[in-house]
C-alpha positions in Angstrom: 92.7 174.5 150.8 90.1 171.8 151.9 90.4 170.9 147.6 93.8 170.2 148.3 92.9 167.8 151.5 90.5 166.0 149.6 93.1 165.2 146.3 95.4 163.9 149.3 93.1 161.5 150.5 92.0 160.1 147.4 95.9 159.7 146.5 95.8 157.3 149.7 92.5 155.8 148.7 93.0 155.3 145.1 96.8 153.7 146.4 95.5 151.2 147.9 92.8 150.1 146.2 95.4 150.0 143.0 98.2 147.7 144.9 95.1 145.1 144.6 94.8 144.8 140.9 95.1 141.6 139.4 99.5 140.4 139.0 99.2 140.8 135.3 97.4 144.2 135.4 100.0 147.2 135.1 99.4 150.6 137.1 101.2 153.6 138.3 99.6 156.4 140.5 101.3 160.1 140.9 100.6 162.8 143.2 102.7 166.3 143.0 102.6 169.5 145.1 103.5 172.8 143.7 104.2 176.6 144.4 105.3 179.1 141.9 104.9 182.9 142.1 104.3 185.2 138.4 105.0 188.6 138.4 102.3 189.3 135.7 99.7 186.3 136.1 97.2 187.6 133.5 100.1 188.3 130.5 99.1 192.3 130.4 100.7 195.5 129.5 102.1 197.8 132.2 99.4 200.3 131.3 96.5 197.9 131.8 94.3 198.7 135.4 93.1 195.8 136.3 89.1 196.0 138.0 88.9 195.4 142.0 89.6 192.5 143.6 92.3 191.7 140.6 96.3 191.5 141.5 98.8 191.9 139.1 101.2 189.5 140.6 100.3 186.1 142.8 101.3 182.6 144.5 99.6 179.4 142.9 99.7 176.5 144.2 98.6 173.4 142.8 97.5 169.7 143.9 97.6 167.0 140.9 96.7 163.5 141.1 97.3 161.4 138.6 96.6 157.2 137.8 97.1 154.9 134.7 96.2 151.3 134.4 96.3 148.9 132.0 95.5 145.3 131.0 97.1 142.7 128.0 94.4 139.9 127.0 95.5 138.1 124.4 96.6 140.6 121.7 94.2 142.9 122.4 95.3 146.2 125.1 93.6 148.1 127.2 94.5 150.9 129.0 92.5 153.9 131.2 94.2 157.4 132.7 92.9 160.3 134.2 93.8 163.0 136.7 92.5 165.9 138.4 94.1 169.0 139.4 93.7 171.5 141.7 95.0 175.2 141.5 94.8 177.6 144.4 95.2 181.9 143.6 96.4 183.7 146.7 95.2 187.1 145.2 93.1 186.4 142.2 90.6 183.7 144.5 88.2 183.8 141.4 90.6 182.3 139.4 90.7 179.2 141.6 89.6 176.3 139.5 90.0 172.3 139.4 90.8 170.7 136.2 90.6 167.2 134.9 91.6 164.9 132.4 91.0 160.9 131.8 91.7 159.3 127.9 90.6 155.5 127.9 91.6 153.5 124.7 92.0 150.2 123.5 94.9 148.9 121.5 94.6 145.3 119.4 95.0 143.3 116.5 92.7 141.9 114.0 93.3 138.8 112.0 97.2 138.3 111.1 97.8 141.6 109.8 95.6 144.6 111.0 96.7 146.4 114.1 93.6 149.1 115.5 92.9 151.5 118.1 90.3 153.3 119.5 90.6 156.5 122.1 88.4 158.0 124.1 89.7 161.8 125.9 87.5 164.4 127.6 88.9 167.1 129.9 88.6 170.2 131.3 91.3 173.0 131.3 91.5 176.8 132.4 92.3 178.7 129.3 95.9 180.4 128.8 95.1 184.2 130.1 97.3 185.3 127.4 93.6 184.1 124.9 91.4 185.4 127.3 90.1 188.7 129.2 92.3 190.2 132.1 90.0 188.3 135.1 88.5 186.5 132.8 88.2 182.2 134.0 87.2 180.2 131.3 87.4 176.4 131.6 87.9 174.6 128.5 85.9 171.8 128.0 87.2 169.0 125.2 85.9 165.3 124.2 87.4 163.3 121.3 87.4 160.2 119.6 90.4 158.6 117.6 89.7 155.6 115.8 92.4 153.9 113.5 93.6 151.0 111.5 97.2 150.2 110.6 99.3 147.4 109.3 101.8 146.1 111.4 104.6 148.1 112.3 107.4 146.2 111.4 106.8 145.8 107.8 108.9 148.2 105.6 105.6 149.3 103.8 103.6 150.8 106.4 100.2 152.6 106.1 97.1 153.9 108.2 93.9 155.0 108.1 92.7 157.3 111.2 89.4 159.0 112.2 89.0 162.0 114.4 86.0 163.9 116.2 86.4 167.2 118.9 84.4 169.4 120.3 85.4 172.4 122.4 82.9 174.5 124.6 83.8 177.4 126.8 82.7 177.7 129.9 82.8 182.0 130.0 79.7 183.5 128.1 82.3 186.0 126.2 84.1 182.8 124.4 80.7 181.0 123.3 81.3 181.7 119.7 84.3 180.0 119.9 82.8 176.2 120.3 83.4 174.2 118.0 83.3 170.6 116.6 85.9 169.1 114.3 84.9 165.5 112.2 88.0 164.5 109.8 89.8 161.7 108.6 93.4 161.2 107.8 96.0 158.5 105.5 99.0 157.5 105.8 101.4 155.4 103.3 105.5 155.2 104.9 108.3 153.6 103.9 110.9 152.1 106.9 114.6 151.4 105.9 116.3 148.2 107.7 118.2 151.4 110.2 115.0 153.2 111.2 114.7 155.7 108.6 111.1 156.6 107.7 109.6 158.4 104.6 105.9 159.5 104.9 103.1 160.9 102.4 100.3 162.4 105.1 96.8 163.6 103.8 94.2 164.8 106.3 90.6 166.1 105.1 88.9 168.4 108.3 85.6 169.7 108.9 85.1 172.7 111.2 82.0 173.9 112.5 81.5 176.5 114.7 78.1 176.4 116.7 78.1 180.4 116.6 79.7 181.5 113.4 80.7 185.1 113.8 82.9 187.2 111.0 86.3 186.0 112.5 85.1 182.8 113.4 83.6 180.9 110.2 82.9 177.3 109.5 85.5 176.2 106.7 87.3 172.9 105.5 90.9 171.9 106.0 93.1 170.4 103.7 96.7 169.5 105.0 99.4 167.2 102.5 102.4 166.7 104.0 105.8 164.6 103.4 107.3 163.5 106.4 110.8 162.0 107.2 113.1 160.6 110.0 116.4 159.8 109.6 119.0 158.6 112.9 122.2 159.5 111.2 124.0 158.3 114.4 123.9 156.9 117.7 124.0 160.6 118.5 122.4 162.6 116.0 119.1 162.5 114.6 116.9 164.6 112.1 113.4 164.8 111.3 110.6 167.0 109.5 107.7 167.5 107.1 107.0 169.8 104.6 103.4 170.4 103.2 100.4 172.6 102.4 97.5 173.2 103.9 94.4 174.8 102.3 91.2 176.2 104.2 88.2 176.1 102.1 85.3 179.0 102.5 81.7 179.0 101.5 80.8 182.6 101.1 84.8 183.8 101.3 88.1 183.8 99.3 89.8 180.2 100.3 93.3 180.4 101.8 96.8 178.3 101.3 99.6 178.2 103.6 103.2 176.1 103.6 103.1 174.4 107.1 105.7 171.8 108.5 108.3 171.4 110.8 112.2 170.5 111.3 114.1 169.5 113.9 117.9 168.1 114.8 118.9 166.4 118.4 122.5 166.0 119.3 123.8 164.3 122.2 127.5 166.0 122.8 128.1 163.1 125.3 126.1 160.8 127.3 125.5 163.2 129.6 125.0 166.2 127.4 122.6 166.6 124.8 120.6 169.6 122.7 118.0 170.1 120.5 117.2 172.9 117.6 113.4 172.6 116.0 111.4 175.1 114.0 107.7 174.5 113.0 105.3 176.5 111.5 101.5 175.3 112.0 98.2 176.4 112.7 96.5 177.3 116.1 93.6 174.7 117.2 90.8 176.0 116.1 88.8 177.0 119.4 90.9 179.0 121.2 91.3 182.2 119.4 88.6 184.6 117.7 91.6 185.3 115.1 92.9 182.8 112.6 96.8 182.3 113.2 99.3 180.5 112.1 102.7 180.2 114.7 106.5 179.8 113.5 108.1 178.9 116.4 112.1 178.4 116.6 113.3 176.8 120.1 116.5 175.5 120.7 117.0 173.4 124.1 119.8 171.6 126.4 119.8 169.2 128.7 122.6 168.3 131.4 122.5 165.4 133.7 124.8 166.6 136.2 124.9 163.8 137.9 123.1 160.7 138.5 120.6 162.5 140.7 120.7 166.1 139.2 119.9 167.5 135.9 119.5 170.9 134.6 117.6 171.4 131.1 117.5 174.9 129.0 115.2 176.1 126.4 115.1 179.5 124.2 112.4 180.0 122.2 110.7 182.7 119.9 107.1 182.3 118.6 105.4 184.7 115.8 102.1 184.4 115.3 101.0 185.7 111.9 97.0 186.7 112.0 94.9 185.8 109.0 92.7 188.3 107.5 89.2 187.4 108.6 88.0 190.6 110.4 89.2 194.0 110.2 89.5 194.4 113.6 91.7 191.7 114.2 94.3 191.5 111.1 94.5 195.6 110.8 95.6 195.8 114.5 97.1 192.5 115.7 99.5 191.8 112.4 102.1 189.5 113.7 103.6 189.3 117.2 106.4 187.7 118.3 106.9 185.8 121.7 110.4 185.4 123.3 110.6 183.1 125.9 113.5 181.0 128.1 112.8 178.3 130.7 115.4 176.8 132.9 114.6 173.6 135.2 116.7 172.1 137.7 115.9 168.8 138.6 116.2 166.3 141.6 115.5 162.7 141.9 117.1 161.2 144.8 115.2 157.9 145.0 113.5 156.3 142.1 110.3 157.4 143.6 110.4 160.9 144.3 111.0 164.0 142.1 112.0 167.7 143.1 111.7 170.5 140.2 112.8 174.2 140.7 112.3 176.1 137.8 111.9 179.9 136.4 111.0 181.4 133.1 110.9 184.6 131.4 108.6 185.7 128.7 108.0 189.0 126.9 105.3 189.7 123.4 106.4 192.7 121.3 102.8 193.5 118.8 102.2 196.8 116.8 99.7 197.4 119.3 100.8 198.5 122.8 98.5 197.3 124.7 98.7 193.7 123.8 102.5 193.7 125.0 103.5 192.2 128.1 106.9 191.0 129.8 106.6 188.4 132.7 108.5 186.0 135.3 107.6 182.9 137.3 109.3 181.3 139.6 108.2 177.7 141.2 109.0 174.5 143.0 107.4 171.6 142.3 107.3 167.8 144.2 106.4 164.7 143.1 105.7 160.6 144.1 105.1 158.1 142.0 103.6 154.8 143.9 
């Protein structure tokens, strides 16, 4: 709990010392509170034992603080946000853990005609338990850099030419063969109708090395070409996708191809109702598992403003992940699992300040192997202030 005191004071601190910026600078500051209570924290069959000192079920509370600021000179932007997070276990103490994230960038224009930007991320994050070991904490650290170069964003013709770097490194011993760094580029050539329609031709070249190359885990290059559109067919519906292929290329190993891309619809019944149906089918960031997967998700959600002050929004959604034969041990037994999941959120905001969020969600995995299914619920309230 003394984590949680010091986030509070540093929300007062940093408060003040941001309601002296410079007029022209622009800055918000947020700090939430949360409790919630899961059933099955660590996403694990009924059979599992867990090891002493381990509960099945626990309270989490968490403490977030969170700041933005940014600047305009000339045509050139600037912008820095970061925040810090604190999570408390009731049970499970030794998966207590404080988190953090901060992205700075810059966004500008160069000569009459090319727009850039350049962004800076590192954070740290636990790991989802459902990757990881039953007790297992492992803190995800990430750094990236996005550089990129467009023409301006107006013109019917529209292109871009983008650079990305990542690196991932585990903080647990057992997920040390999973760090990684990523180098790729990526281009871009659209086409933008006077009503907002787009059409886009996507190619993006990826390098991917793993620091510990293991049998599941091998260093290989992406290739990804997509052809993207967007098209709002109304003042209340709107439809958009991309459809493309992706190829993974092996030294010392067959090379793999797969159709990836997405589609999605959003309807708004009234101007108080609206839902939305999506499917996409992609592949997992490389770094977090030791098997290659690639997810089909299907979600459909719906949102409510009840009133001016009230809203409720709903979400179904069901999630196969279909392993890729790299290891024997992991495409023999895992095959394909599917993931059902609904969320329902109830939300309060009686002043244009604060925020009140009661939520609960339900999840269960159905696999070929028992022991990697698991059925769960969570229940939580959440408060927040923005200054």
């Amino acid at each position: 709990m003394r984590n949680l005191f010091v986030i509070c004071m540093m929300a007062g601190y940093a408060s003040s010392a941001l309601a002296n910026q410079q007029q022209g600078d622009s800055w918000s500051l947020t700090t939430n509170i949360g409790q919630s209570f899961d059933d099955n924290i660590f996403r694990i069959n009924d059979d599992t034992r867990l090891g002493d000192g381990l509960s099945r079920s626990d309270w989490l509370t968490s403490m977030n603080l969170g700041a933005r600021w940014g600047t305009t000179l000339s045509r050139q932007q600037l912008f820095l946000a970061g925040g810090v997070n604190r999570q408390e276990y009731a049970n499970n103490d030794g998966m207590s853990n404080t988190s953090h994230q901060t992205t700075a960038g810059w966004n500008g224009v160069i000569g009459p005609w090319l727009h850039s930007g350049l962004q800076l991320s590192e954070s740290s994050q636990l790991g989802s338990f459902e990757d990881v070991a039953a007790g297992t904490r492992d803190m995800r650290n990430q750094r990236s850099v996005d550089l990129s170069f467009s023409n301006p964003p107006d013109r019917r013709i529209q292109t871009e030419l983008r650079g990305v770097a990542r690196t991932v490194r585990h903080s647990s011993a057992l997920y040390e063969a999973l760090d990684v760094d990523e180098l790729g580029w990526g281009a871009t050539l659209g086409y933008r109708t006077a009503r907002g329609s787009q059409l886009r031709l996507m190619w993006q070249d990826k390098q991917i090395t793993y620091r510990q190359p293991t049998t599941s885990g091998q260093d290989n290059r992406q290739l990804k070409l997509t052809l993207g559109w967007s098209w709002p067919v109304s003042d209340r519906l709107d439809l958009q996708g991309q459809v493309g292929r992706m190829v993974w290329l092996y030294d010392d190993r067959d090379d793999k191809q797969f159709l990836v891309g997405s589609l999605g619809v959003r309807y708004a019944l009234s101007d108080k109702s609206s839902f939305g149906l999506r499917w996409s089918r992609q592949e997992a960031p490389a770094g977090e598992r030791y098997e290659s997967v690639i997810n089909n998700t299907y979600s459909l959600n719906w949102k409510w403003q009840w009133t001016p002050v009230w809203s409720l929004n709903q979400s179904v959604s069901r999630s196969e992940a279909d392993y890729q034969e790299a290891a024997p041990s992991s495409s023999t037994l895992l095959g394909n699992e599917k993931t059902y999941g609904y969320q329902a959120t109830l939300t309060w905001h009686p002043a244009r300040n604060w925020t009140s969020r009661f939520s609960w969600k339900w999840g269960s995995r159905q696999s070929q192997l028992h022991s990697r299914e698991y059925d769960y619920q969570n229940a939580g309230v959440n408060l927040s202030y923005t200054f």
